[in-house]
C-alpha positions in Angstrom: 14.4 0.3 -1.2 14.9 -0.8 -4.6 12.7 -2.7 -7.6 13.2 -4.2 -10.6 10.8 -5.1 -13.6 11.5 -8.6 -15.6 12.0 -7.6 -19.3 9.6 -10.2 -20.2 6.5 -10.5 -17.8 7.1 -7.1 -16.3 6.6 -8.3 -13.2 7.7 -6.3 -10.2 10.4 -7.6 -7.2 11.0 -4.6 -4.6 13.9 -5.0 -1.5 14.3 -3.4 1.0 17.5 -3.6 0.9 18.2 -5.6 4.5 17.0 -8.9 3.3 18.2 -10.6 -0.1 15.0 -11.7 -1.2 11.9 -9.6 -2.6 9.6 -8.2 0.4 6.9 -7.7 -2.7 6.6 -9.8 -5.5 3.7 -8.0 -7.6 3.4 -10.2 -11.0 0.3 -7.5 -12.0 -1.8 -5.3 -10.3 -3.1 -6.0 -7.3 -7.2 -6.4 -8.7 -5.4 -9.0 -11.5 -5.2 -6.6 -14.2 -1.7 -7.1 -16.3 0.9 -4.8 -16.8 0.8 -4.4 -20.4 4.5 -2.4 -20.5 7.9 -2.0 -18.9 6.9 1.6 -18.4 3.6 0.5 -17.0 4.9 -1.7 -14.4 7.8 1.2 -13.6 5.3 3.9 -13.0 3.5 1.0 -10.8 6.6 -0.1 -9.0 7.8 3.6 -8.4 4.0 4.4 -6.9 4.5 1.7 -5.2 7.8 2.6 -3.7 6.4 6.0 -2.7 3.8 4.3 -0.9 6.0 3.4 2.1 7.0 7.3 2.5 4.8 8.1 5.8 4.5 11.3 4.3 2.9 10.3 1.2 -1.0 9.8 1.7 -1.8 7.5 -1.0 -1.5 3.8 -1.3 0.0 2.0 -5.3 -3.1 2.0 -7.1 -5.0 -1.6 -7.4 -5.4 -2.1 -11.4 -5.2 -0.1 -14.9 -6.6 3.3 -15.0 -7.1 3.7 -11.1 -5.5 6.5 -8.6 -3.9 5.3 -5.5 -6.9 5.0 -2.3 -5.9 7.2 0.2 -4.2 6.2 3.2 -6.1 5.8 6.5 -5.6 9.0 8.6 -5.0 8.2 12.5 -8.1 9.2 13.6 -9.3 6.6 10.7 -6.8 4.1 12.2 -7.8 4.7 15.9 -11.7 4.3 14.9 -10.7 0.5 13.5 -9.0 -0.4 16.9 -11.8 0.8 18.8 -14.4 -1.0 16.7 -12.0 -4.1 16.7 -12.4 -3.9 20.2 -16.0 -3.2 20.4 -15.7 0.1 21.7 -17.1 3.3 20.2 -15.5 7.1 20.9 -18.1 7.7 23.2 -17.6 4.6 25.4 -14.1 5.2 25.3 -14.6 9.1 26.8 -17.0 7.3 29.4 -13.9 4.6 30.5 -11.6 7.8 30.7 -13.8 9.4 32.6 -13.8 12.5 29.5 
C-alpha cells in the first residue's frame, strides 16, 4: 500500500496497489476536522496505513488531537454477530448443548 498528500489541500489518496484508483480518499479527518499541514496529513495517512496491519490494535485516529480507538478484539467481534443475530453467549452454550 501506498499514499500520497496533495501539496495544496493535503488531502490523502491511499492504493492498494492492485487497483489504479484510490481505495481511501480522506480530504480531512474522519469527524471533519482539517489537516492544517503536509506533516499533519502524513502522520495521519501513515496511521492510517498501519491501521490495516492485523497486528496493529488501533484504528487512524478520527480528528486533531485524538489517539487511534482500539480495534475490536474477537471476542468483541463475536459478541456483535451474536447480538446481530439475537443471540446472547449463554443461549449460544444452550444451542451447543455447552
Amino acid at each position: 500500500m501506498r499514499y500520497e498528500i496533495d501539496n495544496e489541500t493535503y488531502a490523502v489518496s491511499i492504493w492498494d496497489d492492485i487497483n489504479p484508483e484510490p481505495f481511501w480518499f480522506q480530504p480531512d479527518y474522519p469527524n471533519g476536522d482539517q489537516f492544517d499541514s503536509y506533516e499533519e496529513a502524513e502522520t495521519w495517512a501513515q496511521l492510517a496505513l498501519q491501521s490495516h496491519n492485523p497486528n496493529y490494535g488501533f484504528f487512524a485516529p478520527n480528528g486533531k488531537g485524538l489517539a487511534g480507538e482500539a480495534k475490536p478484539t474477537e471476542a468483541q467481534i463475536l459478541q456483535s454477530k451474536l447480538s446481530r443475530a439475537g443471540i446472547d453467549i449463554n443461549q449460544l452454550k444452550e444451542l451447543l448443548e455447552l
